[in-house]
C-alpha positions as semicolon CSV with decimal commas, in nm:
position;residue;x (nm);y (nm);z (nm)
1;X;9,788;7,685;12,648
2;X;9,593;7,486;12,897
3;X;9,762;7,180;12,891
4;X;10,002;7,091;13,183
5;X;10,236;6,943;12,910
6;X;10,364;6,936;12,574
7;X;10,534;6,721;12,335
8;X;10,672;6,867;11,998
9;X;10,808;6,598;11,746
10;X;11,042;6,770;11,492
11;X;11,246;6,620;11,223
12;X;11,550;6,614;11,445
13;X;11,426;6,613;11,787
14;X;11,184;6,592;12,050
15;X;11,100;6,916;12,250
16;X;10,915;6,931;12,553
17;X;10,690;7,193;12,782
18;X;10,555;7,227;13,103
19;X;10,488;7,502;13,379
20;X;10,828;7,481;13,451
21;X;11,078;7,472;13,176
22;X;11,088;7,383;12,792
23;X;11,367;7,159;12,721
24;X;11,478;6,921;12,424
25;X;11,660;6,600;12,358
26;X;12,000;6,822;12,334
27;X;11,920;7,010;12,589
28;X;11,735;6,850;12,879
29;X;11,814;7,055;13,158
30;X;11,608;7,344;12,951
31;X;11,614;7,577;12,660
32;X;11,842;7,871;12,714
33;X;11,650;8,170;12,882
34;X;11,710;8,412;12,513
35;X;11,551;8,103;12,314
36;X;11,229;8,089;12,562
37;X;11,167;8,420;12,699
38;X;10,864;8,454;12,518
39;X;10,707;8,205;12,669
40;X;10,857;8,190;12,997
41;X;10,538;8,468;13,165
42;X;10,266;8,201;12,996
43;X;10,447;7,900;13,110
44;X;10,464;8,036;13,463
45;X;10,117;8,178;13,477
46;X;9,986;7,856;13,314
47;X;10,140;7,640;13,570
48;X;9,982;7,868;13,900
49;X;9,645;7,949;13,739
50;X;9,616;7,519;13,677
51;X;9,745;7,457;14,070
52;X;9,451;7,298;14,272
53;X;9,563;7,429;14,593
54;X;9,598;7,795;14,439
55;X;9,460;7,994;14,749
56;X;9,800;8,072;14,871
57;X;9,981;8,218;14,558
58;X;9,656;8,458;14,500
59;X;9,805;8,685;14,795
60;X;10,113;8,724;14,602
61;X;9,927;8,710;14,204
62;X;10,102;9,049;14,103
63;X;10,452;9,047;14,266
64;X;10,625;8,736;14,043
65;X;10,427;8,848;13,726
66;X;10,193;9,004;13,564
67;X;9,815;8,849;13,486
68;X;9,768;9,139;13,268
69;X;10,083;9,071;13,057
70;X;9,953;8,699;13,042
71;X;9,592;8,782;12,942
72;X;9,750;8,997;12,657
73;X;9,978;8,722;12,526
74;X;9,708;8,475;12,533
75;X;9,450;8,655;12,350
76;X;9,714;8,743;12,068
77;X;9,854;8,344;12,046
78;X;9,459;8,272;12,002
79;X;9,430;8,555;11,717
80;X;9,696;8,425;11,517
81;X;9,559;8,132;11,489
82;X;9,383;8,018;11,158
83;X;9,069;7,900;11,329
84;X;8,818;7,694;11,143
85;X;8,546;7,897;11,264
86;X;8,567;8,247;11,377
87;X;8,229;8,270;11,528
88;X;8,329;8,041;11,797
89;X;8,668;8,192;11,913
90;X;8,492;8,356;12,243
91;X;8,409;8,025;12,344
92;X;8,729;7,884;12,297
93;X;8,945;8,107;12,515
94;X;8,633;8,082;12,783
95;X;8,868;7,877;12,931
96;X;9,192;8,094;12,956
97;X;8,947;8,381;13,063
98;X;8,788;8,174;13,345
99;X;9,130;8,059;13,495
100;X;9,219;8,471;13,465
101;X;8,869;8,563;13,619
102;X;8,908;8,358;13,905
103;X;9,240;8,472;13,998
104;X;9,165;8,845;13,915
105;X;8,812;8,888;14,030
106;X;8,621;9,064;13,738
107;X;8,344;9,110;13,527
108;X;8,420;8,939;13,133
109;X;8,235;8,935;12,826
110;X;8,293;8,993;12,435
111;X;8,685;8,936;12,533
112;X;8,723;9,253;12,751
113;X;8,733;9,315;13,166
114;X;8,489;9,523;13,301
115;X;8,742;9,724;13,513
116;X;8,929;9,990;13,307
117;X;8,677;9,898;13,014
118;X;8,745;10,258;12,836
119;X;9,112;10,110;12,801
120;X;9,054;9,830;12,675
121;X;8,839;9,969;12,336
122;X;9,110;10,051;12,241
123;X;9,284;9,720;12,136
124;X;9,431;9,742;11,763
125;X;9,485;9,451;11,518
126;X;9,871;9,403;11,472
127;X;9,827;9,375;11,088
128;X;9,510;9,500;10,936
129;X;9,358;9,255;10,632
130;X;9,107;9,245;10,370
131;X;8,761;9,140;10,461
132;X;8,883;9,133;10,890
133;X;8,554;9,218;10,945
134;X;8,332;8,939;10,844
135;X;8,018;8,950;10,824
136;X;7,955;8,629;11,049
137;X;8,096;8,786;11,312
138;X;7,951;9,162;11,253
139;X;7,624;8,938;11,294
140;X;7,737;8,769;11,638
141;X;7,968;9,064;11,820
142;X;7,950;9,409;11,872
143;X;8,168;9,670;11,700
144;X;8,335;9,764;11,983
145;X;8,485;9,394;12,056
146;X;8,810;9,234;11,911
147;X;8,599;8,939;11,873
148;X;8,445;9,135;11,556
149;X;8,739;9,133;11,391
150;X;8,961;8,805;11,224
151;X;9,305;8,894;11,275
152;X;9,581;8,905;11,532
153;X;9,469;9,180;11,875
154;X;9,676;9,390;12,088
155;X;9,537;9,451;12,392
156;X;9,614;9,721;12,547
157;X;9,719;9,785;12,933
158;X;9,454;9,867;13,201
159;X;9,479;10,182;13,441
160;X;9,829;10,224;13,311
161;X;9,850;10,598;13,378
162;X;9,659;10,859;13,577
163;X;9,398;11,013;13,346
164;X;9,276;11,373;13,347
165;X;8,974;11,231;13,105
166;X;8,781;10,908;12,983
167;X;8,481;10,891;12,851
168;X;8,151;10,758;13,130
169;X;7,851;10,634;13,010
170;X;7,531;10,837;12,999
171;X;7,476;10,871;13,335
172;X;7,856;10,980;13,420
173;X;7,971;10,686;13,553
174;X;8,203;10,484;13,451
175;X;8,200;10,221;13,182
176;X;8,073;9,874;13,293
177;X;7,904;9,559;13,161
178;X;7,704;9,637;13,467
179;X;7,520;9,847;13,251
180;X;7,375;9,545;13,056
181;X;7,064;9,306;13,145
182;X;7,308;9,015;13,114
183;X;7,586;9,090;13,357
184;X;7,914;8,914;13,294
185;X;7,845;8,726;13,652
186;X;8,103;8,499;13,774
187;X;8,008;8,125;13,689
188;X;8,113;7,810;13,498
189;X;7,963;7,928;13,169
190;X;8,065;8,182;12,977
191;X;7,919;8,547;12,991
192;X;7,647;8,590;12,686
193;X;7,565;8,881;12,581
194;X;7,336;8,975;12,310
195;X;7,512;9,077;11,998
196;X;7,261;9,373;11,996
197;X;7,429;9,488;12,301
198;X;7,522;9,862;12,259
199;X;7,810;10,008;12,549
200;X;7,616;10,394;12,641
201;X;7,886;10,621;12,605
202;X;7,902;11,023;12,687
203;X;8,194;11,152;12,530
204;X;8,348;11,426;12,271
205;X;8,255;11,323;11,865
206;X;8,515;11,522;11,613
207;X;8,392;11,521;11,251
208;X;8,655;11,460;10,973
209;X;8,703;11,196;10,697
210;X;8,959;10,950;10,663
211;X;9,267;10,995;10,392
212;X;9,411;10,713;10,285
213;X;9,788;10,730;10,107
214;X;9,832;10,601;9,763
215;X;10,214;10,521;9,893
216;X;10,166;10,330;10,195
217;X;9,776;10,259;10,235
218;X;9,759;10,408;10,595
219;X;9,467;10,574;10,713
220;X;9,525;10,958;10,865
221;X;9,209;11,101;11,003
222;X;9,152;11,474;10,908
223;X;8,886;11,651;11,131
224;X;8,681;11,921;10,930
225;X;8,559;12,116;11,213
226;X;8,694;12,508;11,240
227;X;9,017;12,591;11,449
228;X;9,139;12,223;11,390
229;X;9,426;12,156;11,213
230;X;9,573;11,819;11,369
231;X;9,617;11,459;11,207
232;X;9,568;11,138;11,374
233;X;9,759;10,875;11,233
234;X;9,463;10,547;11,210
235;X;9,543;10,191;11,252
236;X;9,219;10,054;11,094
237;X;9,049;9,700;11,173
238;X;9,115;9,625;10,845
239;X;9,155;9,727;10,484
240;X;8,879;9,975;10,414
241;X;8,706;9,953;10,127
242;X;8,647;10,230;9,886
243;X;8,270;10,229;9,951
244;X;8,344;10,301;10,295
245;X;8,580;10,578;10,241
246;X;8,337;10,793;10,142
247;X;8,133;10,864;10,439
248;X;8,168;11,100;10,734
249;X;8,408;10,955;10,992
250;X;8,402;11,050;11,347
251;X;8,689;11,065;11,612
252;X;8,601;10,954;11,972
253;X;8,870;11,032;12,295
254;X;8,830;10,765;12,487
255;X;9,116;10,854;12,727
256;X;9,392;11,146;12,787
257;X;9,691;11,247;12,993
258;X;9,940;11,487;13,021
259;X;10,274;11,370;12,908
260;X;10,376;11,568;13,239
261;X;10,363;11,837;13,470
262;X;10,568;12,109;13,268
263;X;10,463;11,977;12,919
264;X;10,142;12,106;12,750
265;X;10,068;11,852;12,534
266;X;9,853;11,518;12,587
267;X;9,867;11,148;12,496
268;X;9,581;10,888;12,455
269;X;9,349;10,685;12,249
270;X;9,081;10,784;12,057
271;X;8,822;10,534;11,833
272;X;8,740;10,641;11,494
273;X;8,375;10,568;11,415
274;X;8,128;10,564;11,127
275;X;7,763;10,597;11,162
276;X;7,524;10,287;11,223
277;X;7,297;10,413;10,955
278;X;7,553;10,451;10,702
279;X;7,673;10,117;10,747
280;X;7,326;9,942;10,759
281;X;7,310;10,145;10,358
282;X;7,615;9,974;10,292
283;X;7,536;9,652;10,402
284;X;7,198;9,634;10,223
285;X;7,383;9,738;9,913
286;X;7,587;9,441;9,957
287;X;7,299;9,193;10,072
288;X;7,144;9,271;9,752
289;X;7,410;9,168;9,571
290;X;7,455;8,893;9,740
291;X;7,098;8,810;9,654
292;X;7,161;8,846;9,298
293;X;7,461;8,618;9,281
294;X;7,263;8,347;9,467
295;X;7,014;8,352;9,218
296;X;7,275;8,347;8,983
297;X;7,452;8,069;9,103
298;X;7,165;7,862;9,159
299;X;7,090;7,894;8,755
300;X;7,214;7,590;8,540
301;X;7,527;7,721;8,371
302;X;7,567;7,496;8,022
303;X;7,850;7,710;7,940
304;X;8,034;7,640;8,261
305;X;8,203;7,326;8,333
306;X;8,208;7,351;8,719
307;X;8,188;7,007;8,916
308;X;7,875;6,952;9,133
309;X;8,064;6,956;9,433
310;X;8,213;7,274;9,405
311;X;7,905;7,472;9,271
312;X;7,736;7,320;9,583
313;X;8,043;7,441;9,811
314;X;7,984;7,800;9,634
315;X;7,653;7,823;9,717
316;X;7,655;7,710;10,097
317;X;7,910;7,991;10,083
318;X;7,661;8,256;9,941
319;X;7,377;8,167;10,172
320;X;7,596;8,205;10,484
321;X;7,705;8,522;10,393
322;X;7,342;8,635;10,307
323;X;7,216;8,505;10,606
324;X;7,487;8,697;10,813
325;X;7,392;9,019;10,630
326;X;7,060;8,997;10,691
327;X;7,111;8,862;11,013
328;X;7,316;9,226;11,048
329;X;7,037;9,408;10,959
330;X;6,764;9,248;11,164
331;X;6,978;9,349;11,464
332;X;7,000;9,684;11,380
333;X;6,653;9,704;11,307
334;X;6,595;9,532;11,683
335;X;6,805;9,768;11,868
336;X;6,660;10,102;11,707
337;X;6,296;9,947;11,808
338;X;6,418;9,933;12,137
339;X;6,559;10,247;12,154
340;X;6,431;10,539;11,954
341;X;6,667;10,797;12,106
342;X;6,950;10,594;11,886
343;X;6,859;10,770;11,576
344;X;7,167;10,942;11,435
345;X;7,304;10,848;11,755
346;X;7,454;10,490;11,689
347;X;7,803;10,460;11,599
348;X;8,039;10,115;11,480
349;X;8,396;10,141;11,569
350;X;8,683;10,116;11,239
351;X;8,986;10,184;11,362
352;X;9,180;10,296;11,671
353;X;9,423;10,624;11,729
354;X;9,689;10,620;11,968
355;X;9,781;10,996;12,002
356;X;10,142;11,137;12,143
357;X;10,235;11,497;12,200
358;X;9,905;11,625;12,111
359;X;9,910;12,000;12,156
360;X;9,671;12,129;12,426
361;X;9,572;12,400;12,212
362;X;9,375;12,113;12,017
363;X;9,313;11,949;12,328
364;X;9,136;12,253;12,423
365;X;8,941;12,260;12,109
366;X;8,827;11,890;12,180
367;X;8,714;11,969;12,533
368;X;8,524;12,319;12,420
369;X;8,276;12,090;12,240
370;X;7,963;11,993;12,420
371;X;7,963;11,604;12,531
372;X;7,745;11,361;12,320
373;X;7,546;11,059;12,441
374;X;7,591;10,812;12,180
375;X;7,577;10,427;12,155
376;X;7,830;10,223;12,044
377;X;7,708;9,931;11,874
C-alpha cells in the first residue's frame, strides 16, 4: 500500500500500479474504470498522502475523496491478510496511520482515532472465526480494539449522523485517549499504550444472555430485565465457545438517533459485553489445562512415534500459549491493584449490535435506567 509502484507478474501478463492508474501489457493506457474501482480511492489517496510537497492539497483533503473511506479500506486489506505474526500488526500499519495522522490531525492508538472514538468501538469482523481471539493478542491489546481480534475489520464511519446519545466517560465528557497517561501524541513512533489500558466509560448496561441458533449459529442477545421484550441481532468477534455461553452477557449503547423527525423509533450501535471476572475464571480454567498438557507433552511417549522436531514445534506452541494466559491474568491482576473501584465493574467487549427501527418504547426503557461507570478493558 505504501509503495509508489507495483509490478504483478502473472502467467499471461504483466500488470502494473501506481498513484495514477493500473494498467497491463493489453491494456497500457489503464484498466477499465469497472475492473479497478476498488482500488481507484487507495491509489489516489496513496499517491497525495506520499507527495513531498503535500501542503497545498491538505486545503482541499476532503473535497476529491474521502480519508475516512481510505483509512477503512486500508485497515480491512491489512486484516485479510494471513500475517505471520498477529501481535505485530499495529506496528505494521504505523505507517498507513502516520501518513493518515498527518494529513487528518488526530490522536491514534490501538488502531482507532481519538475523535468520534464512541463510533469507532463499534467496528465488527466481516466473518467471525474460531479461536479470533487469541490469546497472544488478549495479552498485548485491549478488548475494546480490533487489534484483539485475528480476522478481517469493518470500521465503521465517524460523526456520520447527529446523535441524541453516546456514551462519555466518567466525568461526562467525551471519549478520548486523552484520558490515558500515554497520550497518542503526534510523533515518528507509534502511540504505545499499555495493554492494561482500560477506556472509563458512563453509559446504560442491559442484562440478558446470548442465544445462539442451532440453524445458522448467529448470536441474538435477549435482555432479561422486566418491560423488555426486544432482540438484538449480535455479530460476535468470533465463534463463541460453549463455556462462554453460559455467563451473563451485558448490552452497552454506545450511540443512538432517531431515524427522523416523525418516526419514533431509533438506530445505533450497542457492544455486548461479558464481565472481566468471569473471563479471568475462564481463562484460568484454560491455563490450567494448558499446564497439564505441557507437562504432558514434555513426558517421553514410547508409545508415540512423533519425530523430535515436531514434538519440539508442539511444545514451543504450548508454552506461548501458557505464557499469553498467564500473561492475561497478570494484567488483570495489575489493573484491579490499581484500581479497586473496578470490582464488578470491568467489562471485555464480544460482539457488536447494529440496531434499526428500535422502538422508543424500549428506547425509553434503556434510558429509565440509571447510568453506570464501568471500565472497559
Amino acid at each position: 500500500m505504501l509503495s509508489p509502484r507495483i509490478i504483478h507478474f502473472t502467467r499471461s501478463q504483466v500488470f502494473w500500479d501506481c498513484s495514477t492508474v493500473s494498467a497491463c501489457e493489453t491494456l497500457p493506457d489503464g484498466l477499465p474504470f469497472p475492473l479497478s474501482a476498488i482500488a481507484t480511492t487507495d491509489r489516489r489517496w496513496r499517491g497525495r498522502l506520499q507527495r513531498k510537497n503535500s501542503e497545498q492539497d491538505r486545503s482541499n483533503l476532503a473535497v476529491e475523496d474521502s480519508l475516512e473511506k481510505f483509512w477503512k479500506s486500508a485497515v480491512l486489506n491489512y486484516t485479510s491478510c494471513d500475517l505471520t505474526n498477529q501481535a505485530d500488526k499495529t506496528f505494521a500499519i504505523w505507517s498507513v496511520a502516520k501518513l493518515v495522522r498527518d494529513n487528518l490531525p488526530d490522536q491514534y492508538g490501538c488502531g482507532l482515532w481519538s475523535v468520534a472514538l464512541h463510533e469507532q468501538l463499534a467496528w465488527q469482523v466481516k466473518v467471525a472465526k474460531h479461536g479470533a481471539r487469541m490469546d497472544v493478542l488478549q495479552s498485548g491489546f485491549p478488548s475494546w480494539s480490533w487489534a484483539s481480534v485475528n480476522a478481517p475489520i469493518l470500521v465503521q464511519d465517524r460523526i456520520v449522523a447527529k446523535r441524541c446519545y453516546t456514551v462519555k466517560n466518567h466525568k461526562g465528557a467525551a471519549l478520548s485517549f486523552s484520558d490515558f497517561k500515554d497520550k497518542a501524541l503526534i510523533s515518528d513512533m507509534q502511540p504505545q499504550f499499555a495493554a492494561s489500558d482500560s477506556l472509563a466509560v458512563r453509559g446504560y448496561l442491559i442484562c440478558g444472555r446470548l442465544e445462539r441458533s442451532a440453524r445458522d449459529k448467529t448470536h441474538t442477545f435477549q435482555s432479561v430485565e422486566a418491560g423488555s421484550s426486544q432482540k438484538y441481532e449480535v455479530i460476535t468477534d468470533e465463534k463463541l465457545p460453549e463455556a462462554l455461553l453460559s455467563s451473563c452477557f451485558y448490552l452497552m449503547p454506545l450511540v443512538a438517533r432517531k431515524t427522523s423527525d416523525s418516526e419514533i423509533a431509533y438506530t445505533g450501535s450497542a457492544l455486548v459485553l461479558t464481565a472481566t471476572d468471569d473471563y479471568r475464571q475462564l481463562t484460568h480454567m484454560r491455563l490450567t489445562k494448558q499446564l497439564l498438557n505441557l507437562v504432558s507433552s514434555s513426558q517421553p511417549h514410547p508409545d508415540k512415534d512423533t519425530p523430535h522436531a515436531d514434538r519440539k514445534s508442539e511444545l514451543q506452541m504450548l508454552r506461548r500459549s501458557v505464557d499469553a494466559l498467564n500473561a492475561c491474568l497478570h494484567k488483570i491482576a495489575k489493573q484491579d491493584r490499581e484500581l479497586p473501584l473496578r470490582e464488578g465493574n470491568a467489562f471485555r467487549r464480544v460482539g457488536v449490535v447494529q440496531f434499526h427501527d428500535l422502538p422508543a418504547k424500549e428506547w425509553a426503557c434503556i434510558r429509565a435506567k440509571e447510568e453506570r461507570l464501568i471500565w472497559l478493558d
